[in-house]
DSSP file (Angstrom, degrees, kcal/mol; ACC not computed):
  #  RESIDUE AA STRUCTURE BP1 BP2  ACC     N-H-->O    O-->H-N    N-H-->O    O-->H-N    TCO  KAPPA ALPHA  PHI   PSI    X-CA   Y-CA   Z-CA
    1    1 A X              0   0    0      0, 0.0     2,-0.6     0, 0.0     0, 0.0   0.000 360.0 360.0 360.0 131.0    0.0    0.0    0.0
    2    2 A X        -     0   0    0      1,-0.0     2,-0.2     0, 0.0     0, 0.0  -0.694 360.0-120.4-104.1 125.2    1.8    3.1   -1.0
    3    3 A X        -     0   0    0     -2,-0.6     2,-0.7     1,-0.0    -1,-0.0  -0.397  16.6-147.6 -61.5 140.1    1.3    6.5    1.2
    4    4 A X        -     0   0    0     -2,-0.2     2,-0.6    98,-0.0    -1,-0.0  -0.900  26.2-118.5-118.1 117.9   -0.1    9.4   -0.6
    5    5 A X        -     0   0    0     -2,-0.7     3,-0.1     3,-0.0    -2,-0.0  -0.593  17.9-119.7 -90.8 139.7    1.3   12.6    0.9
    6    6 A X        -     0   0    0     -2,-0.6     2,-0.4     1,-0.2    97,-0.2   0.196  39.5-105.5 -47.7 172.2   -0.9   15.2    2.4
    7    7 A X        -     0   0    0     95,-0.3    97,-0.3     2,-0.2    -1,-0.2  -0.935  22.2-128.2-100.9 135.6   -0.5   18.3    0.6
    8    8 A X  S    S+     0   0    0     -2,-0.4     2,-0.3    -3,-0.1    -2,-0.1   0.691  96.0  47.2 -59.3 -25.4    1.7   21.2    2.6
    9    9 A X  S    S-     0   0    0     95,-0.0    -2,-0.2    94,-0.0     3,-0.1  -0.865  71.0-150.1-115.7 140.7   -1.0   23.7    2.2
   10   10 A X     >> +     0   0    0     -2,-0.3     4,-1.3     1,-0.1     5,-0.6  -0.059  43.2 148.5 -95.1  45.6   -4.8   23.2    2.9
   11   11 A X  T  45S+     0   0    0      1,-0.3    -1,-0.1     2,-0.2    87,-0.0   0.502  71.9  45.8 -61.1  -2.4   -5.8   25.8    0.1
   12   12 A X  T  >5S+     0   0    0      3,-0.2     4,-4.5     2,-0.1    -1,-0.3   0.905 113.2  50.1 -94.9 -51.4   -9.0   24.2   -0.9
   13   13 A X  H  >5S+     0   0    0      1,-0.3     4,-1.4    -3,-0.2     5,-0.2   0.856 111.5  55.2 -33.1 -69.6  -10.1   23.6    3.1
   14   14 A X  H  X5S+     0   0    0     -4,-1.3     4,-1.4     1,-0.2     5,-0.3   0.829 111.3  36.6 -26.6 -52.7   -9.3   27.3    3.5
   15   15 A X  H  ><S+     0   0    0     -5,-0.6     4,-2.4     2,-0.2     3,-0.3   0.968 110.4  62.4 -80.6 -34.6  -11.5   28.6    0.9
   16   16 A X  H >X S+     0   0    0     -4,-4.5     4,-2.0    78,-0.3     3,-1.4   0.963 108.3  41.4 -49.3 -72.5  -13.9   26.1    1.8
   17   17 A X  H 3< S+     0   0    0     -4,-1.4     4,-0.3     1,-0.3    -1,-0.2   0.575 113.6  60.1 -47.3 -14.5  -14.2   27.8    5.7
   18   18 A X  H 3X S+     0   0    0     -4,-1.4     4,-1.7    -3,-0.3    -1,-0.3   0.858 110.2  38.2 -61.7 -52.4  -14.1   31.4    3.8
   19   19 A X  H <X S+     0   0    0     -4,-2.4     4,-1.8    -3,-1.4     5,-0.3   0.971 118.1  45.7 -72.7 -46.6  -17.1   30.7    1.9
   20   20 A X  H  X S+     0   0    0     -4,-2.0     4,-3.3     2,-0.2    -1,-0.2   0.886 109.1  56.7 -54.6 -38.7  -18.9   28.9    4.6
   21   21 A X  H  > S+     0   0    0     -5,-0.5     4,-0.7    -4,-0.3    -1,-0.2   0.955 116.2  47.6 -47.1 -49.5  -17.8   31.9    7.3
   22   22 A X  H  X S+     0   0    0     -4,-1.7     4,-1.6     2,-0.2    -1,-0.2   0.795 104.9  47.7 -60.7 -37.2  -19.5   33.7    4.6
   23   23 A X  H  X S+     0   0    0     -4,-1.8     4,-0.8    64,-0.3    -2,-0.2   0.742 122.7  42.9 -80.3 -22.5  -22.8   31.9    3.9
   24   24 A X  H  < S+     0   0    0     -4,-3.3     4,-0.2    -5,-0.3    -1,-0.2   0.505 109.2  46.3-102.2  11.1  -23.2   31.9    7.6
   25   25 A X  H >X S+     0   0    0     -4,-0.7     4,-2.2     2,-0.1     3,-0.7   0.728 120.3  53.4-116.9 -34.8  -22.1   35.6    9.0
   26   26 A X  H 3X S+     0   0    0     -4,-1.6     4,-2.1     1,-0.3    -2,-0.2   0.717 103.4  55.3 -75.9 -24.5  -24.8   36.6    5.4
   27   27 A X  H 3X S+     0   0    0     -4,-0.8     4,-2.1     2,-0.2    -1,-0.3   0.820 105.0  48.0 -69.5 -35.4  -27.4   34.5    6.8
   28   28 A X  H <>>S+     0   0    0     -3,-0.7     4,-2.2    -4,-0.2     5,-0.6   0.945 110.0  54.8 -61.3 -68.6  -27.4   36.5   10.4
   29   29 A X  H  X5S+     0   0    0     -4,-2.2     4,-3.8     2,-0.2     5,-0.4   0.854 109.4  44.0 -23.5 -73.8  -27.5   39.8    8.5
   30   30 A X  H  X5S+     0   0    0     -4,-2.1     4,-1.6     1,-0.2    -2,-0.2   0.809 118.5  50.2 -54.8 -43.2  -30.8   38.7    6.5
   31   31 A X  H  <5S+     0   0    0     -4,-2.1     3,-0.5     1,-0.2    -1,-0.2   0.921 122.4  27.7 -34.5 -78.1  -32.0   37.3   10.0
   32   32 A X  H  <5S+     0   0    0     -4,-2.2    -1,-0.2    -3,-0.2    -2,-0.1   0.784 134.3  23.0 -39.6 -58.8  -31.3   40.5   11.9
   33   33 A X  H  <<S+     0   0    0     -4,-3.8    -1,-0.2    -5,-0.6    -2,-0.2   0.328  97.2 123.1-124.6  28.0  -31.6   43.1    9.6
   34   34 A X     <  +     0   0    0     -4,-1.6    -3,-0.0    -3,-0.5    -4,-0.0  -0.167  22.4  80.4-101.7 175.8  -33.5   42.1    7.1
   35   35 A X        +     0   0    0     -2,-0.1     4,-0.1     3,-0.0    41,-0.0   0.546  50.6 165.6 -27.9 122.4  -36.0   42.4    5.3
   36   36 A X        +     0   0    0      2,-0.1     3,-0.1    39,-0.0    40,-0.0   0.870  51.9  87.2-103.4 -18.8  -34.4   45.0    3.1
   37   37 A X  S    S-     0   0    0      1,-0.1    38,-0.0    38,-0.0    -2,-0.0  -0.406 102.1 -93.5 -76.8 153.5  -36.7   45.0    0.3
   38   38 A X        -     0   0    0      1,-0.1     2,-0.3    -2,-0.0    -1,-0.1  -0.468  50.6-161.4 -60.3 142.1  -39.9   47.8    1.3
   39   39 A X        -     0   0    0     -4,-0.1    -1,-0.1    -3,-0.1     3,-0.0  -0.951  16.9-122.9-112.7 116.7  -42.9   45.5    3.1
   40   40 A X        -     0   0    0     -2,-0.3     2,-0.4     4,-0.1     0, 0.0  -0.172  44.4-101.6 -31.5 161.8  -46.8   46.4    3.6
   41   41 A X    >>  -     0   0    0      1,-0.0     3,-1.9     0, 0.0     4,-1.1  -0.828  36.4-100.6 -90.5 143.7  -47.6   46.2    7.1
   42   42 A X  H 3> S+     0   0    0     -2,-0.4     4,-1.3     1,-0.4     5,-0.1   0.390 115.4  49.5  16.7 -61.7  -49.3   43.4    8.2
   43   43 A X  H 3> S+     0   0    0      1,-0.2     4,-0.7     2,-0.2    -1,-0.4   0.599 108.2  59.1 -86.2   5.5  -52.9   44.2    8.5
   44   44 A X  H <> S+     0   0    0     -3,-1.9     4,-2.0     2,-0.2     5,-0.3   0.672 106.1  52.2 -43.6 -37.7  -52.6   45.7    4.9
   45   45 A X  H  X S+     0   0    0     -4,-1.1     4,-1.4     1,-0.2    -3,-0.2   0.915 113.7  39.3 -75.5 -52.0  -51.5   42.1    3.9
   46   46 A X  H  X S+     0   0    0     -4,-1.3     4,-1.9     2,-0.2     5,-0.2   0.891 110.0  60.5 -83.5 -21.4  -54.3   40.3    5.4
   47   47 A X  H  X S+     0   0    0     -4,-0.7     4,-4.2     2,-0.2    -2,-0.2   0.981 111.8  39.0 -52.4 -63.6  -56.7   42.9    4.4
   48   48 A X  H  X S+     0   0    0     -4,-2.0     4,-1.4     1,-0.2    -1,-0.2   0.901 111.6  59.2 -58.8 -39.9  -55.9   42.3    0.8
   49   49 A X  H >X S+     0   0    0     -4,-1.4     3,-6.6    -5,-0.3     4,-0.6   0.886 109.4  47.8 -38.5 -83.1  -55.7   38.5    1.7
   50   50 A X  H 3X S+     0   0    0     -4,-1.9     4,-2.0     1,-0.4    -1,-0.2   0.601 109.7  47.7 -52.6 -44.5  -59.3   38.9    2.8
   51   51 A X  H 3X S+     0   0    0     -4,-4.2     4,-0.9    -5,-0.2    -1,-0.4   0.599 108.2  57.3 -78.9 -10.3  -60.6   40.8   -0.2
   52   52 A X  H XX S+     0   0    0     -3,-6.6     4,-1.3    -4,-1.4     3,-1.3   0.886 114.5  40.3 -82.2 -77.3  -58.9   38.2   -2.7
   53   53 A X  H 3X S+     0   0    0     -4,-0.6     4,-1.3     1,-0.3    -2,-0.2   0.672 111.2  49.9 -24.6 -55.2  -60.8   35.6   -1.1
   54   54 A X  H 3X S+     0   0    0     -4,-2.0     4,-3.1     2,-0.2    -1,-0.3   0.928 114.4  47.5 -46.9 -53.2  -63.7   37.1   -0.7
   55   55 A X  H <X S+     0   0    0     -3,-1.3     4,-4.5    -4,-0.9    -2,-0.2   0.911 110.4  51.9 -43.5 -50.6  -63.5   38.1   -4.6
   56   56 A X  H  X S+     0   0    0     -4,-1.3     4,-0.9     2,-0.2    -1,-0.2   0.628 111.5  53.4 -74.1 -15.5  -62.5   34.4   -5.7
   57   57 A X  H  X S+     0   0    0     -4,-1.3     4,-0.9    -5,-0.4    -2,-0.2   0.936 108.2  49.0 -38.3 -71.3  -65.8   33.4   -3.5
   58   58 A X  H >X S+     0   0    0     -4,-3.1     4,-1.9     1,-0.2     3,-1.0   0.889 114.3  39.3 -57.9 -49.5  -67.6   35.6   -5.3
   59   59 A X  H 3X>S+     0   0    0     -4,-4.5     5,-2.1     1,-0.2     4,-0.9   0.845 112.1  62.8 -70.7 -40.7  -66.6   34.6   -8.9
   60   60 A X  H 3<5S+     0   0    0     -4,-0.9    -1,-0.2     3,-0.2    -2,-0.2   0.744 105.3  37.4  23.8 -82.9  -66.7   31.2   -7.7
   61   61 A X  H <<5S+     0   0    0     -3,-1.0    -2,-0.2    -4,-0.9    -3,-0.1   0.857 118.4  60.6 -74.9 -39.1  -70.8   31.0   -6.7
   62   62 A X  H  <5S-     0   0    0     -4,-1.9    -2,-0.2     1,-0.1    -1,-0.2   0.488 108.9-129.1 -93.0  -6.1  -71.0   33.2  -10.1
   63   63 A X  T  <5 +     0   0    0     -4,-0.9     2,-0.3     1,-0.3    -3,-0.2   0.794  59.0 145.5  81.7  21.7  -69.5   30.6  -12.2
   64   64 A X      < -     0   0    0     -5,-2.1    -1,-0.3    -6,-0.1    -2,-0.1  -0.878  55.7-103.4 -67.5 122.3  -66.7   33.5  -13.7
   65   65 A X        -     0   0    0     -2,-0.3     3,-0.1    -3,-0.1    -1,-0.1  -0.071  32.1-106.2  -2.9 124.5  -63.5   32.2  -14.4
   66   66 A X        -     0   0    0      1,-0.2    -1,-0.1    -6,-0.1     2,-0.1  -0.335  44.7-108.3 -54.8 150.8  -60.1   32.7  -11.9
   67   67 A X        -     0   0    0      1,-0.1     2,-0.5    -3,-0.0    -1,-0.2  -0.128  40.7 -80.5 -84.5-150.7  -57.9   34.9  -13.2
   68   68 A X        -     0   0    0     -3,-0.1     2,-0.3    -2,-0.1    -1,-0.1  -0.638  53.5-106.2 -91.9 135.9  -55.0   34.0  -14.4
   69   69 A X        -     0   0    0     -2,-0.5     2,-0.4    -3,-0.1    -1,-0.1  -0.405  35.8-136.4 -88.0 148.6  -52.3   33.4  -11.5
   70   70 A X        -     0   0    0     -2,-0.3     2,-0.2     1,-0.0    -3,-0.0  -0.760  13.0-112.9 -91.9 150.1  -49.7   36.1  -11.4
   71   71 A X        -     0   0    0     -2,-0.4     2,-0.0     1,-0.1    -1,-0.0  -0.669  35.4-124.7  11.0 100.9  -45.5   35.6  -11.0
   72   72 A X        -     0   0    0     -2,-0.2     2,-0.3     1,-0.1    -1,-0.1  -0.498  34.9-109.7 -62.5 163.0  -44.5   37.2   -7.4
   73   73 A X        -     0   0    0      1,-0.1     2,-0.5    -2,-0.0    -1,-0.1  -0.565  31.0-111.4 -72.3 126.5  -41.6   39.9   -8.3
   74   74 A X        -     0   0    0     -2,-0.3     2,-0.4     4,-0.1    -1,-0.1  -0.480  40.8-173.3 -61.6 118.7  -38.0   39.0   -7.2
   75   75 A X    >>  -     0   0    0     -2,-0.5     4,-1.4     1,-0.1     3,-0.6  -0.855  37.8 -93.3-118.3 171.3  -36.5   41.1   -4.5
   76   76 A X  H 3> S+     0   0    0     -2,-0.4     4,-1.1     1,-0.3    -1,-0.1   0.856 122.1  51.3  -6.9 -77.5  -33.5   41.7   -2.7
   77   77 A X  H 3> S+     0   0    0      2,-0.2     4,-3.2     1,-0.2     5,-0.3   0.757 106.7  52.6 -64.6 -34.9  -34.1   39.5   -0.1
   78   78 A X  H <> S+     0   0    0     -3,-0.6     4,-1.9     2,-0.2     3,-0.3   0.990 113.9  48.2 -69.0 -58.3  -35.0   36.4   -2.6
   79   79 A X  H >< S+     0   0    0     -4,-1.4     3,-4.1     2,-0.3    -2,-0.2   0.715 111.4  48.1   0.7-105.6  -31.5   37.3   -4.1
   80   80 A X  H >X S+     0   0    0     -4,-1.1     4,-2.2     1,-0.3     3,-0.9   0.537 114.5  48.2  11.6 -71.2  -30.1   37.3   -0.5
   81   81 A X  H 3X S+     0   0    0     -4,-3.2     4,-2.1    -3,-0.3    -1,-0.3   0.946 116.2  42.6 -55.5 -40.5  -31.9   33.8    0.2
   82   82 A X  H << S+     0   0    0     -3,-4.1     4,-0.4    -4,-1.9    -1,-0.2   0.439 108.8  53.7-104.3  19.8  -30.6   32.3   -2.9
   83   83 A X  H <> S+     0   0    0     -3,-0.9     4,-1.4    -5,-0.3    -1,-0.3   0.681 110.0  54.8-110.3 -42.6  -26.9   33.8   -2.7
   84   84 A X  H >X S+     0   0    0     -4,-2.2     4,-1.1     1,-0.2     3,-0.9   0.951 103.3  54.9 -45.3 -51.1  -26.9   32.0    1.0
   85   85 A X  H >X S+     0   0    0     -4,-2.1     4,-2.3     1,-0.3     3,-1.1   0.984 111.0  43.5 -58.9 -61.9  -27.9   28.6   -0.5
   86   86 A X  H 34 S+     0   0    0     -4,-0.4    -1,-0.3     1,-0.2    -2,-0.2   0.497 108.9  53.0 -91.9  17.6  -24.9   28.6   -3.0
   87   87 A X  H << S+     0   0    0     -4,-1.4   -64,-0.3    -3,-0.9    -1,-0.2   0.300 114.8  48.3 -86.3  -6.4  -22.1   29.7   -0.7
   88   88 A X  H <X S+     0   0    0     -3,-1.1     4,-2.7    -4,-1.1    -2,-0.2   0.851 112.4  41.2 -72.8 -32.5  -23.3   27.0    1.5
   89   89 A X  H  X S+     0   0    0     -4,-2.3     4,-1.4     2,-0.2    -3,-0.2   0.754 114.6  55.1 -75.7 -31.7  -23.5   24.2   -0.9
   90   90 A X  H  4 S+     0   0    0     -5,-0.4     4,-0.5     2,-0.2     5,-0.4   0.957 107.0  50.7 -70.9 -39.6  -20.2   25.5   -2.4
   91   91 A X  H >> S+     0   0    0     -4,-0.2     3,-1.6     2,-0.2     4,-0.9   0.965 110.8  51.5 -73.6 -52.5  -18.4   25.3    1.2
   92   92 A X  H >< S+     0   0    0     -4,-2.7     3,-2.8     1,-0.2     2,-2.0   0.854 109.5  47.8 -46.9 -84.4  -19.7   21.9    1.5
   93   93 A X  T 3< S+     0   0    0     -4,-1.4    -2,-0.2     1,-0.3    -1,-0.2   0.477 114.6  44.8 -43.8   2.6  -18.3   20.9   -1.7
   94   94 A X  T <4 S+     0   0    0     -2,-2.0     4,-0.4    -3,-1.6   -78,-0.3   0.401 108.0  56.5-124.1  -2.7  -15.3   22.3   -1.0
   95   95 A X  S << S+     0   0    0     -3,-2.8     4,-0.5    -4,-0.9    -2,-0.2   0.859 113.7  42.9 -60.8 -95.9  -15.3   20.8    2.5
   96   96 A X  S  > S+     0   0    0     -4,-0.3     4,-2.0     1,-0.2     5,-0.2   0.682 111.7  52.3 -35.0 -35.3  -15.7   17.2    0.7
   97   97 A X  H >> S+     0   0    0     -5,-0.3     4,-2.4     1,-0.2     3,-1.1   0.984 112.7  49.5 -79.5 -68.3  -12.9   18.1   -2.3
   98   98 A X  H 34>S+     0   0    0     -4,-0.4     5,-2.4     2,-0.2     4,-0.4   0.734 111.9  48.4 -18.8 -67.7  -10.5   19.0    0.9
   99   99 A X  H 345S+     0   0    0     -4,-0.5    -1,-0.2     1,-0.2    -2,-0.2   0.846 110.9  44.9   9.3 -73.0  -11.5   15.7    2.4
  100  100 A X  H <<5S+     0   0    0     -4,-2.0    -1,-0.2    -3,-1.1    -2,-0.2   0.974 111.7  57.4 -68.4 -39.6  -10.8   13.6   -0.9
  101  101 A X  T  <5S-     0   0    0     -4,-2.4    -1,-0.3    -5,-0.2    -2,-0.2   0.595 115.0-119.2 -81.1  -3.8   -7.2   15.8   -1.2
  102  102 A X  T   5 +     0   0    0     -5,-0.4   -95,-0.3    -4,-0.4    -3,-0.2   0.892  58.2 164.8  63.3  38.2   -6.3   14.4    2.4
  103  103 A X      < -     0   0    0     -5,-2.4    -1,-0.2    -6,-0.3   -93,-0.1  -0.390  55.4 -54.5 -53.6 146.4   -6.2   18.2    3.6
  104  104 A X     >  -     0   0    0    -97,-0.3     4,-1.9     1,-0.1     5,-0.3  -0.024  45.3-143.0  -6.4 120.0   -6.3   18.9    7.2
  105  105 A X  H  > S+     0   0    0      2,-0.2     4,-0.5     1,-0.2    -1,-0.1   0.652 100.9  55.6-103.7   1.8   -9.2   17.2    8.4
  106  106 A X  H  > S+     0   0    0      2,-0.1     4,-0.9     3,-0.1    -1,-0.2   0.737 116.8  44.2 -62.7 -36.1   -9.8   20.4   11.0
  107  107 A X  H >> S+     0   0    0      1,-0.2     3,-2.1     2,-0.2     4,-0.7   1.000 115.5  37.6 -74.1 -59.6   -9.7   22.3    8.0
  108  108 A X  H 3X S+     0   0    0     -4,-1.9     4,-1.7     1,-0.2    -1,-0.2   0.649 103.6  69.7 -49.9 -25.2  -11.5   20.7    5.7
  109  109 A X  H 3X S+     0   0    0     -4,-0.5     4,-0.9    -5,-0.3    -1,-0.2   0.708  96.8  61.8 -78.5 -30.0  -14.0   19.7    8.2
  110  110 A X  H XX S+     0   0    0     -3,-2.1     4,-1.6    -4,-0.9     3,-1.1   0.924  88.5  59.6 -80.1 -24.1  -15.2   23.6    8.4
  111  111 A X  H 3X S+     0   0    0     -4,-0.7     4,-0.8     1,-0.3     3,-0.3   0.872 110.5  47.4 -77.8 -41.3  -16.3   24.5    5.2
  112  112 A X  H 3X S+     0   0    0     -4,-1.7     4,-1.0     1,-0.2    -1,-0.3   0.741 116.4  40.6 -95.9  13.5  -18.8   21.7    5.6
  113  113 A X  H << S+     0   0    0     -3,-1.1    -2,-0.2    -4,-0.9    -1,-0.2   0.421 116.4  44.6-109.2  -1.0  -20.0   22.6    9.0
  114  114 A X  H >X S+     0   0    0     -4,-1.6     3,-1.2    -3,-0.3     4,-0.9   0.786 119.8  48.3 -90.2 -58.5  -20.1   26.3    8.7
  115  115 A X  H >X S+     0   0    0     -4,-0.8     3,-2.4    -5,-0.3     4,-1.1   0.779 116.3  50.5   3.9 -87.3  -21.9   25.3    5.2
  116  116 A X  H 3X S+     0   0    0     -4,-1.0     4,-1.9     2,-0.3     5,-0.4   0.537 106.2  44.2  24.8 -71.1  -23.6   23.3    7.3
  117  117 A X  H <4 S+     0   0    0     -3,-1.2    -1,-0.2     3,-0.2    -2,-0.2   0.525 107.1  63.3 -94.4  -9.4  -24.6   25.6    9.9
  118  118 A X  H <X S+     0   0    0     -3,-2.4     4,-0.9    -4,-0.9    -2,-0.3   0.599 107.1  43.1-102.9 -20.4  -25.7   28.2    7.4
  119  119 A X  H  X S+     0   0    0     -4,-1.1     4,-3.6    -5,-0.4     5,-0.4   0.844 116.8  45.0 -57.1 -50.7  -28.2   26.0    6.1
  120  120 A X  H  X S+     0   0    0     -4,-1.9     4,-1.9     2,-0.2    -3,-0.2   0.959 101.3  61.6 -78.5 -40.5  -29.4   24.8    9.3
  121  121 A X  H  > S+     0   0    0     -5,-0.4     4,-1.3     1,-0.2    -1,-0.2   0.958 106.6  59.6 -40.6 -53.0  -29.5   28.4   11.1
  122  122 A X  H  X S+     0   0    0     -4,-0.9     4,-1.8     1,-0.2     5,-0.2   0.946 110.4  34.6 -37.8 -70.2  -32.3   28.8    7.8
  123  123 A X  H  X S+     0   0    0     -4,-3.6     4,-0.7     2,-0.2    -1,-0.2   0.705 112.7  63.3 -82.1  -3.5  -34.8   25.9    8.8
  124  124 A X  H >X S+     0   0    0     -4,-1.9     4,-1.0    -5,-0.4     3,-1.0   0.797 111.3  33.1 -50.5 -83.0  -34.2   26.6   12.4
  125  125 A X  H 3X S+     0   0    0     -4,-1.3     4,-0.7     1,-0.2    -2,-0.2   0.286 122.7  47.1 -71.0   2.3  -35.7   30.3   12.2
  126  126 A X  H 3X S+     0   0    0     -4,-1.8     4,-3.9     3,-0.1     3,-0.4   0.883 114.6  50.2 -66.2 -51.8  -38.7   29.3    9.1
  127  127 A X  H <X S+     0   0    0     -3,-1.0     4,-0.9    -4,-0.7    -2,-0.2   0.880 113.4  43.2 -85.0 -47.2  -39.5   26.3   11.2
  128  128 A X  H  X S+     0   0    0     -4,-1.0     4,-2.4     2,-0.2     3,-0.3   0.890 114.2  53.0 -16.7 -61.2  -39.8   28.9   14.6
  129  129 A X  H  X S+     0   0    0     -4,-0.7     4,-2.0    -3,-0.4     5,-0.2   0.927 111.1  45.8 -68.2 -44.5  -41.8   31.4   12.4
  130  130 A X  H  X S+     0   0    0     -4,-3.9     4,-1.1     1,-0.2    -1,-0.3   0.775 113.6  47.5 -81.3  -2.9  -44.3   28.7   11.4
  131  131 A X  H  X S+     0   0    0     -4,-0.9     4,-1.7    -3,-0.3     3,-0.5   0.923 109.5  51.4 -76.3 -55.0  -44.6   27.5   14.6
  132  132 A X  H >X S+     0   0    0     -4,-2.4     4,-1.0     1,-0.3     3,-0.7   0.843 109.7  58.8 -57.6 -44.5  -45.1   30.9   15.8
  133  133 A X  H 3X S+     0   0    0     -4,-2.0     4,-1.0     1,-0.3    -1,-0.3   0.813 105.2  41.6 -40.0 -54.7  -47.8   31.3   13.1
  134  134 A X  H 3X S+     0   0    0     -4,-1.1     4,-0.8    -3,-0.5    -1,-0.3   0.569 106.3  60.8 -95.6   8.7  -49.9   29.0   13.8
  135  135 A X  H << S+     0   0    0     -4,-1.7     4,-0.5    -3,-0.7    -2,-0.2   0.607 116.5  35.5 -80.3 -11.4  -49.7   29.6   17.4
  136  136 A X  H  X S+     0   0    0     -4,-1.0     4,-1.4     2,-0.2    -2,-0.2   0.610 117.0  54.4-104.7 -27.4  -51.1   33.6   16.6
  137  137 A X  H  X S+     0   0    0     -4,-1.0     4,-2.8    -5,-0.4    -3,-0.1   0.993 114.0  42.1 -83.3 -45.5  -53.5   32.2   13.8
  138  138 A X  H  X S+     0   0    0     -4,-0.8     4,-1.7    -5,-0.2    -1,-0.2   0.882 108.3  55.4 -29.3 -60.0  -55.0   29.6   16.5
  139  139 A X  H  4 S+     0   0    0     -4,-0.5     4,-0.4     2,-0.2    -2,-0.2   0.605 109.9  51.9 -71.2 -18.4  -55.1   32.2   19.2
  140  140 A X  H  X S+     0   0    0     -4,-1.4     4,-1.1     2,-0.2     5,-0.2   0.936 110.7  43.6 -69.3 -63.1  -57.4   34.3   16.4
  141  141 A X  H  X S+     0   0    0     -4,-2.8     4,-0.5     1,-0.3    -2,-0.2   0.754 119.5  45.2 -86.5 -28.8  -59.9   31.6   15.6
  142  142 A X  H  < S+     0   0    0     -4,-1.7     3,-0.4     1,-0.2    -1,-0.3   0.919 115.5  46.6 -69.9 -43.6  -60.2   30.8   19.8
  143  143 A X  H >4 S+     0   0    0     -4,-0.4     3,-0.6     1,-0.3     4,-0.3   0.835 119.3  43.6 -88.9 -30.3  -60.4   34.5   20.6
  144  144 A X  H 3X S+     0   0    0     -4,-1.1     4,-1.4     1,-0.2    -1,-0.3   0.588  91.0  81.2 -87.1  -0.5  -63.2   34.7   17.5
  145  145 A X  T 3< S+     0   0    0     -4,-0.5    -1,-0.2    -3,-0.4    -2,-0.1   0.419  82.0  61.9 -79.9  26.0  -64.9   31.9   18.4
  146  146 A X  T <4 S+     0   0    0     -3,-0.6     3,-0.3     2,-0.0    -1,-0.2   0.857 117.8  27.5-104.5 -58.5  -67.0   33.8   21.2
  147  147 A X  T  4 S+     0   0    0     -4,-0.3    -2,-0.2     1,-0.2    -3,-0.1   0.161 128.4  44.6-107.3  14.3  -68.7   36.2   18.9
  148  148 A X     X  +     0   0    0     -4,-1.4     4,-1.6     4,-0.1    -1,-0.2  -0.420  69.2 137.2-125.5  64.3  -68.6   33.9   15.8
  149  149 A X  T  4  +     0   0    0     -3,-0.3    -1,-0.1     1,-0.2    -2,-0.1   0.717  68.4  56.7 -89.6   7.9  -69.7   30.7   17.5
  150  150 A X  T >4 S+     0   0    0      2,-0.1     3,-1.6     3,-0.1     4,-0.3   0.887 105.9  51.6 -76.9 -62.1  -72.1   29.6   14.7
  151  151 A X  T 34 S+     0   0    0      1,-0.3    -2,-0.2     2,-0.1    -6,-0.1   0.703 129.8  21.7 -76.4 -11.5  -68.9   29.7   11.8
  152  152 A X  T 3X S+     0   0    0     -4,-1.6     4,-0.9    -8,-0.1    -1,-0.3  -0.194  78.6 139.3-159.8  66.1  -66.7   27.3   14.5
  153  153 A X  T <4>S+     0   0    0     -3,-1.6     5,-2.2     2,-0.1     4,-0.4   0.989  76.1  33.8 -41.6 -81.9  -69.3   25.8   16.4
  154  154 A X  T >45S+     0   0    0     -4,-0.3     3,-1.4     4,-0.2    -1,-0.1   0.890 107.1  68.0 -49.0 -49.1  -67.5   22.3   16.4
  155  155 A X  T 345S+     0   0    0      1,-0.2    -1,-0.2     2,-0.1    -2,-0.1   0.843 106.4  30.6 -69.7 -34.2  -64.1   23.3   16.4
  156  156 A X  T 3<5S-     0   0    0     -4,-0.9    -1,-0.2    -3,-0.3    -2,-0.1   0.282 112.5-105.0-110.4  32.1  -63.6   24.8   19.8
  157  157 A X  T < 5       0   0    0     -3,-1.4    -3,-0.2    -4,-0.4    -2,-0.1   0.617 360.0 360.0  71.1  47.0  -66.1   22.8   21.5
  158  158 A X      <       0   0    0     -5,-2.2    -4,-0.2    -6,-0.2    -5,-0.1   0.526 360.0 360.0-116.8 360.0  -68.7   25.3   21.8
């Protein structure tokens, strides 16, 4: 069995933990201080919610056609998301190629766990926010089910 010698420099490892350093200190930003793109407030958003529904109701009973479904607009922040995704998946892959080159296995072993760690910081906080969502969207339908108790009769045992 012949030894294959390590290479003196870990230059791939290195750039792998650069990128990853990166995907994960850009992921905090958009967390923190994000959204950057302008947003409606919040009961504007459901307002409109309320009046497309209501509309697609109407057209609906009246046996009109939907329209036609519209293309959200790109912003910043989708940018931002999608810039995260492929300086993590490049810092893994440059994790693994470190790996296979019998780099430093400290080195190489960051670029796929900051990678790693910018990926997972992501479905942490969406999987938080939807929790958190349907704990306020819950706490709506309990709190209306006193003055609507006919439209969720069953559901909250009333």
């Amino acid at each position: 069995m012949t030894d294959v010698a390590r290479p003196q420099t870990a230059t791939v490892g290195w750039m792998g933990f650069a990128t990853g350093a990166c995907a994960l200190v850009l992921t905090i930003v958009i967390f923190w201080a994000g959204p950057f793109a302008p947003q409606q407030s919040v009961d504007v958003t459901l307002g409109e919610l309320a009046a497309d529904i209501a509309k697609a109701a109407a057209r609906s009973v009246a046996g009109q056609p939907q329209p036609a479904p519209v293309a959200p607009e790109k912003t910043i922040d989708d940018y931002l998301q999608v810039m995260v995704g492929v300086l993590a998946a490049v810092a893994f892959i440059l994790g693994i190629a470190s790996f296979m080159r019998r780099e430093r296995g400290q080195v190489a072993f960051s670029g796929i766990a900051l990678g790693g760690l910018a990926i997972g910081f992501q479905l942490f906080t969406w999987t938080i926010m939807v929790i958190a969502g349907v704990v306020i969207i819950f706490g709506i339908m309990a709190s209306l089910s006193e003055t609507f108790g006919d439209i969720f009769g069953g559901l909250f045992g009333g």
